[in-house]
Structure formats: C-alpha cells, structure tokens
C-alpha positions as CSV (number, residue, x, y, z in Angstrom):
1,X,6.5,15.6,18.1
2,X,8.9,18.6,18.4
3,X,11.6,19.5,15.9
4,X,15.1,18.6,16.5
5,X,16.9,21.9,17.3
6,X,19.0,21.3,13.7
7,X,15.6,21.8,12.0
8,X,13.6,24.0,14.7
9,X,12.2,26.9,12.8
10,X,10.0,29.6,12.7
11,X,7.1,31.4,9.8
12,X,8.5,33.8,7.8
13,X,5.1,36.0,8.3
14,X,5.0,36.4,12.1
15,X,9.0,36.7,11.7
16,X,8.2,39.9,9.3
17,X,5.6,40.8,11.7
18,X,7.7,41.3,14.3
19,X,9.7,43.2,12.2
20,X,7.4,45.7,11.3
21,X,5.9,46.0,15.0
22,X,9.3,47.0,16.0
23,X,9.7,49.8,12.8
24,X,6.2,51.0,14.2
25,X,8.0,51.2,17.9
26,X,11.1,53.0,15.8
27,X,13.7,50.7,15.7
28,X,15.0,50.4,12.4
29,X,14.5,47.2,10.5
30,X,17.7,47.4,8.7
31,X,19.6,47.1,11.9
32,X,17.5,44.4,13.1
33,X,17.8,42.2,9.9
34,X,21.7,42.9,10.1
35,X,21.8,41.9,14.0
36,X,20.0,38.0,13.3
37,X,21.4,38.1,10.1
38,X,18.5,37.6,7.8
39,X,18.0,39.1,4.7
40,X,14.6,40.3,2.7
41,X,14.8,37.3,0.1
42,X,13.7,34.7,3.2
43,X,10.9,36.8,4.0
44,X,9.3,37.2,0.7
45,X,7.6,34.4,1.0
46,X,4.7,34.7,3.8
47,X,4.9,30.3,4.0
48,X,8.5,30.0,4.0
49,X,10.7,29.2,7.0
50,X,12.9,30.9,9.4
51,X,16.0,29.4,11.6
52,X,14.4,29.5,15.3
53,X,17.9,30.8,16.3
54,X,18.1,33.7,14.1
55,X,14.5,34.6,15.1
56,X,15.9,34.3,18.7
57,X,18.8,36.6,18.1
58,X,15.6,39.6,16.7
59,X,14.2,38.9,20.1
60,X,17.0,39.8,22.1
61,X,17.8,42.8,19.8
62,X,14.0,43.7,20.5
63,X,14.3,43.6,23.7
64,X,17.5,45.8,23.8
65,X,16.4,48.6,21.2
66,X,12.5,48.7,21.7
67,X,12.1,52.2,24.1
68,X,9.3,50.5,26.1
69,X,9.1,49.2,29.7
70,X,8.3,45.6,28.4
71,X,9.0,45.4,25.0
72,X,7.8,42.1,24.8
73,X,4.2,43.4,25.0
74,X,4.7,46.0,23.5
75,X,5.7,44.0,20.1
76,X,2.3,41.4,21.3
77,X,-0.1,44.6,21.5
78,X,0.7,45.0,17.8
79,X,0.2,41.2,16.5
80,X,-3.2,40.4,14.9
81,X,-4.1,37.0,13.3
82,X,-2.4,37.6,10.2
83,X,1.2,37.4,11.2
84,X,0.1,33.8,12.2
85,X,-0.8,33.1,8.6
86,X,-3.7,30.6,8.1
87,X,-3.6,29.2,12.4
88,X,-4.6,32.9,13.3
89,X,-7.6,32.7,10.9
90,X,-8.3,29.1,11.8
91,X,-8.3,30.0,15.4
92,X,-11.4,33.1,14.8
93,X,-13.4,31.0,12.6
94,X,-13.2,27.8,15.7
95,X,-16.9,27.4,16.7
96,X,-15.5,26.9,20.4
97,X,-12.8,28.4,22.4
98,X,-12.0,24.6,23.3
99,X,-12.2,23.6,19.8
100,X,-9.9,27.0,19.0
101,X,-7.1,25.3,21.7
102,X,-7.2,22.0,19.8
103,X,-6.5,23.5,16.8
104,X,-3.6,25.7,18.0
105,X,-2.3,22.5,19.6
106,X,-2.5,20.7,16.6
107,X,-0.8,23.2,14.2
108,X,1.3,25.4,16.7
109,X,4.3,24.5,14.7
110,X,3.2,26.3,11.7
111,X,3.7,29.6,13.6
112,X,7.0,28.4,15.5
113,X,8.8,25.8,17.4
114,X,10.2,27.5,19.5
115,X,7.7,25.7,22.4
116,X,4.9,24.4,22.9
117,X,1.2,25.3,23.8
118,X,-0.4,22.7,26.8
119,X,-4.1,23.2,27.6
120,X,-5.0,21.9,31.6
121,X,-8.5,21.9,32.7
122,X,-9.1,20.9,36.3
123,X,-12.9,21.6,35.9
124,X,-13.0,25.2,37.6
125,X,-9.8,27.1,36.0
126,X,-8.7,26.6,32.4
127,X,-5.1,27.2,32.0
128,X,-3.1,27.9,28.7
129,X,0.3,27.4,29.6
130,X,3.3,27.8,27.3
131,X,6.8,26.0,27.9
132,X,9.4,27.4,25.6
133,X,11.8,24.4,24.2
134,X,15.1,26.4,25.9
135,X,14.5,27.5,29.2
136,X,16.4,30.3,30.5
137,X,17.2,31.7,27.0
138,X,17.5,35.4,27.2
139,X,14.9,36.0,24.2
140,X,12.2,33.8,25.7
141,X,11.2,36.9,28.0
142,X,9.8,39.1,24.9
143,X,9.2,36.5,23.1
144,X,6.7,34.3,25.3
145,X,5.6,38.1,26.8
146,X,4.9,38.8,23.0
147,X,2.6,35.4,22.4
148,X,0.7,36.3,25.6
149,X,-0.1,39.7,24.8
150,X,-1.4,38.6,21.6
151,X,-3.4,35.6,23.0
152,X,-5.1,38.0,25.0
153,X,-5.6,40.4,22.1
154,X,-6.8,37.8,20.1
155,X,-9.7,36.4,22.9
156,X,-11.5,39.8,23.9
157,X,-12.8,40.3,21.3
158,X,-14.3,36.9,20.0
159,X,-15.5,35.9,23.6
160,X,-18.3,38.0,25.2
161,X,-17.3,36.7,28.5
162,X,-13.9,37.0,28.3
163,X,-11.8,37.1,31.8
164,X,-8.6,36.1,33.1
165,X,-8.2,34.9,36.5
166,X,-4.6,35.1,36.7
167,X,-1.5,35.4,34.4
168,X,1.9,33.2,35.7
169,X,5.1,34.8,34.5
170,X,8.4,33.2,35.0
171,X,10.8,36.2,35.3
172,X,11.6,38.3,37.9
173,X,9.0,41.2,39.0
174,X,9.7,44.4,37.4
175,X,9.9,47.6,38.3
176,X,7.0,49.0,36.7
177,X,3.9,46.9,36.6
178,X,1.6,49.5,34.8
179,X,2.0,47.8,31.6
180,X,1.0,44.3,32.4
181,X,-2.0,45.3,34.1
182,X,-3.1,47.4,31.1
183,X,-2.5,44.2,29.2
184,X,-4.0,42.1,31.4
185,X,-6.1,43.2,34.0
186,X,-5.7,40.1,36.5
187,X,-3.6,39.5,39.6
188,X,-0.4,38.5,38.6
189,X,2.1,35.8,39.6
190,X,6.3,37.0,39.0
191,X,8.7,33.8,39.2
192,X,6.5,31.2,38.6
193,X,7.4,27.8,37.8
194,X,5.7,28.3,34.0
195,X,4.5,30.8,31.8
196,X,0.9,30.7,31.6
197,X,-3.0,32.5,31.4
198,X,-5.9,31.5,33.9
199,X,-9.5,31.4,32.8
200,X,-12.4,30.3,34.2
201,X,-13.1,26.6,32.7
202,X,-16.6,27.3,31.4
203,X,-14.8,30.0,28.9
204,X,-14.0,26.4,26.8
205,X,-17.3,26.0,25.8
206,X,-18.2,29.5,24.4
207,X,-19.1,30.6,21.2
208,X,-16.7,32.6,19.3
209,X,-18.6,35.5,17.3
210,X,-16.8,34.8,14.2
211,X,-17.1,31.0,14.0
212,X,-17.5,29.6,10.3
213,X,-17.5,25.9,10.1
214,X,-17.5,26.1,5.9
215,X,-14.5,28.4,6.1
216,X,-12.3,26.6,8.5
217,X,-12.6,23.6,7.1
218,X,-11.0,25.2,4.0
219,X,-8.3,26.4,6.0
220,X,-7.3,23.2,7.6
221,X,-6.9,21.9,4.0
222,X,-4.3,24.2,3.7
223,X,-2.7,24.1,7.4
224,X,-2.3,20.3,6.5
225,X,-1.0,21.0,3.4
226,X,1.9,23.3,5.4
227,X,2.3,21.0,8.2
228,X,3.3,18.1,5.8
229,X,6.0,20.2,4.9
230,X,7.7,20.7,8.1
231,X,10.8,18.5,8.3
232,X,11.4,16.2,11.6
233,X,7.8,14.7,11.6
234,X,7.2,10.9,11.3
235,X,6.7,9.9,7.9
236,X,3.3,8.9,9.1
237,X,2.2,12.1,10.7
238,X,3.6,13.8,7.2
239,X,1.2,10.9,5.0
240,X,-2.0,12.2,7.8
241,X,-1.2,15.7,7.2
242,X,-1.3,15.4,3.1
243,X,-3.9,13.2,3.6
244,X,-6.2,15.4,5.0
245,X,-5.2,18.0,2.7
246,X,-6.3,16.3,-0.2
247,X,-9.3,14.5,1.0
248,X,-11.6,17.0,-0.1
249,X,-10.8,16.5,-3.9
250,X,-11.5,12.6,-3.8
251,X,-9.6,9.7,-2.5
252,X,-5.7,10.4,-3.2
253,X,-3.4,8.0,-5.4
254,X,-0.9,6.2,-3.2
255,X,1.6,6.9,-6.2
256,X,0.6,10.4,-6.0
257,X,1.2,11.1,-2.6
258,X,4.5,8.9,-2.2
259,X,5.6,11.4,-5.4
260,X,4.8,14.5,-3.2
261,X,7.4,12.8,-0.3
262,X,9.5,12.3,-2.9
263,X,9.3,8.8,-2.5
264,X,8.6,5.5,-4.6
265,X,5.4,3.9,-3.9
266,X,7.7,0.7,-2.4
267,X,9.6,3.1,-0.2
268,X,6.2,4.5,1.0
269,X,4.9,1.2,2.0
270,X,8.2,0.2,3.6
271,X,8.6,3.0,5.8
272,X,5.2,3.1,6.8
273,X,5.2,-0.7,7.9
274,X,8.6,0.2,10.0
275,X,6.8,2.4,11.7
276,X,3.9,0.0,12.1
277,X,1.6,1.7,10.0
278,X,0.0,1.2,6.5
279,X,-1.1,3.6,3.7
280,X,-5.0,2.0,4.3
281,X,-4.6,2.2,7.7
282,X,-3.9,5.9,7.8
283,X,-6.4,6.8,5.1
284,X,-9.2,5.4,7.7
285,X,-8.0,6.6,10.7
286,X,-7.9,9.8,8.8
287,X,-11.3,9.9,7.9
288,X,-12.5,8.8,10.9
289,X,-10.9,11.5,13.1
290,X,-11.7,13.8,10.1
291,X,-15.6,12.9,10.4
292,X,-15.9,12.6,14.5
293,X,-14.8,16.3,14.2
294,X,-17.0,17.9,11.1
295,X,-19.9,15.9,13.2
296,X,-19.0,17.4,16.4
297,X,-18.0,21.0,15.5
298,X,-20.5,21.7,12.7
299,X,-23.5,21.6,10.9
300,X,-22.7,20.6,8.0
301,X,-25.2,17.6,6.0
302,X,-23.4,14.2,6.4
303,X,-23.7,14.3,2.6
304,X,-21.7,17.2,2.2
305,X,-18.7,15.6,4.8
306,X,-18.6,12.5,2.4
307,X,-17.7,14.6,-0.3
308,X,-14.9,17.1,2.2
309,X,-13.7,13.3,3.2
310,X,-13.1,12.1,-0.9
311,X,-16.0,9.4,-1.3
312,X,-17.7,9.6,-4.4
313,X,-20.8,8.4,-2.6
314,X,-22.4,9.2,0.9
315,X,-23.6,5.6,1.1
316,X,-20.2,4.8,0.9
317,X,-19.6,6.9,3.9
318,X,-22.4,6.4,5.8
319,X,-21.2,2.1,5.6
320,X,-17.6,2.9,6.9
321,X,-18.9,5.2,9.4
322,X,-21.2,2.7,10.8
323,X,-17.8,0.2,10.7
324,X,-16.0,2.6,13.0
325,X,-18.5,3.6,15.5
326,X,-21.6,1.5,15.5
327,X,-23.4,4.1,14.5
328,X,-25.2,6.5,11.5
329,X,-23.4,9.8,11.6
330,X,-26.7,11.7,12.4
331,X,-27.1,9.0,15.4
332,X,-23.5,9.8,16.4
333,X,-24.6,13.6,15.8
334,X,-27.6,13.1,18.4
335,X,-25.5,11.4,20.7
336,X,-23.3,14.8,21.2
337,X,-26.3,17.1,21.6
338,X,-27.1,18.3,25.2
C-alpha cells in the first residue's frame, strides 16, 4: 500500500548518503542542507525519517550544483548497500536474484516512498521497472538515474552472469551519452513510456555469491520491526510486520503487541475485525508465509524454523504445518527440489 503524500517519506541513511556522495562530487553539504531545509539533528539517527519533499528539493539542488554530465549517476556510482540500511544487506545475503526482487518489493518503503519497484517476467526478459509516485517532477531525473546506477552497482558483482539487455529511460536523450554507457553498457531506450532495466529472465534464478540464509533471516527480524513503524499501513499489515519481528523469541502476547501500537487489547481486536481480520488469524497466516519461505529459500532443519517461528516444540509445528498444506515440511521441501 503506498503512503499518503502527508506521510510519504524517506531513510535518514540513504538521505545522508546522498549528502556525502555530493560533498565527494564538491558541493558543499551546508548549502545543500540549507536549500531542502533539513538540519543535522534529523539525520543523526541512521532509522529515522525524512519528508519525501525535502529529499526532493536535495535532488533538484543535486542536479543543479553537481559538475557532472548526469549527476544523477554520478550520485548512484557512489551508493553501496549501506545507505539502504538493513534492505541493502538483506538484498546481498538473498540466496536468489528472484528472491533478492521479493524482498526489495516487500520492504522498498524502508529506503523511500518516493515509488515503487514492479518486477515483469515474460519468460525470456526480466524487467525491473521503477514508477516514481509523481510523474514529471523535476527531481525524479537524478533521483530514479541515481537508484538505477546503484541497482546496477549493486548486481555485478553478486551475479557471475550479470548482463543487461537494455535500460528504458523516460527523459529526453542527452547530449552526451558517454556516461550511461559506462554505467550501463546496453542499448539504450530515451523517452520511454517507464523507467526501467532489462535482463535476461534466467538471471532470476541465480546464485548470489554472498547468500546467507542464517543472516538474512536476522535481518528481516529487524526490516519488520522498521516496517511496522511506517505510518499509513493497515493496522493489519502493521500487526504482520511486528509479528514477524518477534516470532523468533516465542509466540508474542496479544497485550504486548496491542501496547507497542499503542493500543488496548479491545481496540486491537476491534480494528482488526473492521478490517476483517483477527489477531489468530494473522498469527497463522504469518507463520505460514513465514515457513513456505525458510522451506523454500534455505537449508535450514525444520527444527530450527519452529523455533525462528516462536513454537516451543517442533511437533507443534510440524501438526500446524501439516494443517496448512497437507504436508510434512520436509515433504513440502522435496516437493520444490528440481
């Protein structure tokens, strides 16, 4: 669900990492905090939140003051995983790139919501293609220039096959083209209905060298955690995300987790069942979706998911699991092998 524009925002950490890509280009950071009007007190903290239109108003006065041909990549060719706080790790540690896309689907608003990521696979080209939430805004060109520079950065490396078949920009051609094909090294497509790279499909299914199922099952813990945060999502997507934060340290207390809303227990359950949901419900659907993916991404003993999914018994598990699919969760493991 997107934010409202009243509560569309941005990370504090990629906002600083703009920041300091552009002091490394020599603007001055000073008179790029005094152009959006920020000050170093909202940046302080790496997890906190920035106004999407102040971080719009820095992109325009990259644009204008970086000395670069495209500024936009120039800022993306300095990005690495960190500005994007814990998606960028998530993201290296994916055991897929398909699984990688998922995940930067399902947390993209941790980084920004200033768009939104889609993922279209017609079986022969796989196409990541970004549609920014306010078309023809005059900092989407560095901006979305900026993302797709670091996408790129970010896939060389962990893909041994890596290749695009084309990029899609929607701007105008420039003058000088030398720096996108440096960047890119692909035929490129100027005024194009959408913003967007083109790989070959099979690139979906390959390993990533840095893949670490124990690690980025930590991670999501934590993405959850700062997901449930975010204002404008439905009171059920916020009870899933603190859900599957806390799973992995037992079974949470309804009270518990209606406190960390801020909400009585009785509130909880009423605004759950207006949305035609119930705590219970959740929790299972929860751990389901939670399981289906440790199973399919993973090699982790079932044993060990009963515990990341808060039973105090894998027998316990192994009963419920059988409830939702009919199945043992090393029958449903078998099932997924080639």
């Amino acid at each position: 669900m997107p934010a409202s524009p009243v509560h569309a925002s941005v990370s504090a950490s990629l906002t600083q990492a703009v920041l300091q890509a552009a002091e490394r280009l020599g603007v001055a950071r000073s008179e790029l905090l005094a152009y959006c009007g920020l000050g170093e007190a909202q940046l302080a903290d790496p997890d906190a939140r920035i106004p999407l239109p102040a971080q719009q108003l820095l992109w325009q006065a990259v644009q204008a003051r970086v000395a670069h041909p495209e500024p936009g990549l120039a800022i993306g060719l300095q990005l690495a995983p960190g500005p994007f706080s814990v998606l960028g790790y998530l993201l290296q540690c994916s055991p897929t790139l398909g699984a990688a896309l998922e995940t930067a689907q399902r947390y993209q608003r941790l980084v920004g919501e200033g768009g939104q990521l889609q993922v279209s696979d017609d079986g022969e080209r796989l196409q990541l293609i970004y549609q920014p939430s306010h078309p023809g805004h005059p900092a989407n060109r560095p901006r979305i220039l900026a993302l797709m520079a670091c996408w790129v950065q970010w896939m060389r490396p962990l893909l041994s096959d890596f290749r695009l078949l084309a990029v899609r920009l929607a701007h105008a051609p420039p003058a000088q083209l030398e720096t996108y094909q440096a960047c890119f090294g692909c035929p490129l497509e100027f005024a194009a209905a959408d913003y967007a790279l083109v790989l070959p499909a099979a690139q979906r299914e390959t390993h990533l060298t840095q893949a670490n199922p124990a690690l980025q099952s930590l991670l999501r813990q934590h993405a959850e955690a700062l997901l449930a945060r975010l204002p404008s999502e439905s009171l059920s997507a916020r009870v899933v995300a603190l859900l599957s934060a806390q799973l992995g340290f037992g079974e949470p207390e309804r009270a518990g987790l209606a406190a960390s809303l801020q909400l009585s227990e009785r509130t909880l359950q009423r605004r759950l069942a207006a949305e035609g949901s119930s705590y219970q419900q959740l929790l299972n659907d929860t751990r389901r979706q939670l399981a289906e993916r440790h199973l399919r991404d993973g090699q982790l003993p079932a044993a060990e998911i009963a515990l990341l999914l808060g039973y105090s018994e894998p027998s316990v598990f192994f009963r419920a699991f059988r409830q939702w699919t009919g199945l043992t969760p090393g029958e449903y493991r078998a099932r997924l092998k080639p």
